[in-house]
C-alpha positions in Angstrom: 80.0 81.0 23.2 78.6 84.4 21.6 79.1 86.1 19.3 81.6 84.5 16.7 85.3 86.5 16.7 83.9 88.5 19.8 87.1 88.4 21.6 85.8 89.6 25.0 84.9 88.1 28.7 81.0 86.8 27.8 78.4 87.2 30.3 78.1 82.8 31.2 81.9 83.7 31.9 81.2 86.5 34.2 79.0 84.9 36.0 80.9 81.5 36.3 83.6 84.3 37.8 81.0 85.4 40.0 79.7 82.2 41.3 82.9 81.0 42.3 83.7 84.4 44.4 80.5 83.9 46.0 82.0 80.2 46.7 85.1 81.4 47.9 84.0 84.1 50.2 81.8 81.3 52.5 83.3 78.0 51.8 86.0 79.1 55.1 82.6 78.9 57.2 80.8 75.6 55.7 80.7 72.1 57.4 83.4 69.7 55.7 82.1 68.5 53.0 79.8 70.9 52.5 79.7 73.2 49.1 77.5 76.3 47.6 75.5 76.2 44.9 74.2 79.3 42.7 70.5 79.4 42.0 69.6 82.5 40.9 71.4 85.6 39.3 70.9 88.8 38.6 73.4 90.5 36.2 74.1 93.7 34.3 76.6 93.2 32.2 78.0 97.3 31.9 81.3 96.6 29.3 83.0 93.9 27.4 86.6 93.2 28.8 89.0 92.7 26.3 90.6 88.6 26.3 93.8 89.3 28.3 92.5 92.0 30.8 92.6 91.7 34.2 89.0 91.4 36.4 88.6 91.7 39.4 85.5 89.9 41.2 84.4 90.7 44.9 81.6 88.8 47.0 80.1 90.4 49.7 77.9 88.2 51.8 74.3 90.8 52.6 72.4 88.1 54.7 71.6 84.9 54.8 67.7 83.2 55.3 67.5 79.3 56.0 69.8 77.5 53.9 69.9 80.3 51.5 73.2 83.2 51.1 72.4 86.6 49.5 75.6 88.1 47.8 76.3 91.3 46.0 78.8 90.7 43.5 80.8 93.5 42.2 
């Protein structure tokens, strides 16, 4: 996906990286059975990370409104 010979973390990666840390920081405190699903995102995508670096995601939940989980995703 992208740009062709663009060797660098693409922004439907980053968030796919994202969504999972979001996933990972609640899924302790859900119902079995139960899951998370993203629908909506909000992204800035500052630098392209070289294939092979390391990133590092973190989820932090900000508050929560019916079934829904607000996040802010570094």
């Amino acid at each position: 996906m992208g740009v062709d010979g663009a060797r660098v973390l693409s922004t439907p990666e980053m968030i796919r990286l994202m969504e999972h840390a979001c996933r990972d920081a609640v899924l302790p405190l859900l119902d079995s059975g139960h899951d998370t699903v993203g629908t909506h995102v909000n992204v800035f995508h500052r630098a392209a990370a070289p294939m092979g670096s390391q990133v590092t995601v973190r989820a932090e939940v900000l508050g929560t409104m019916d079934r829904r989980i607000q996040f802010r995703v570094e």
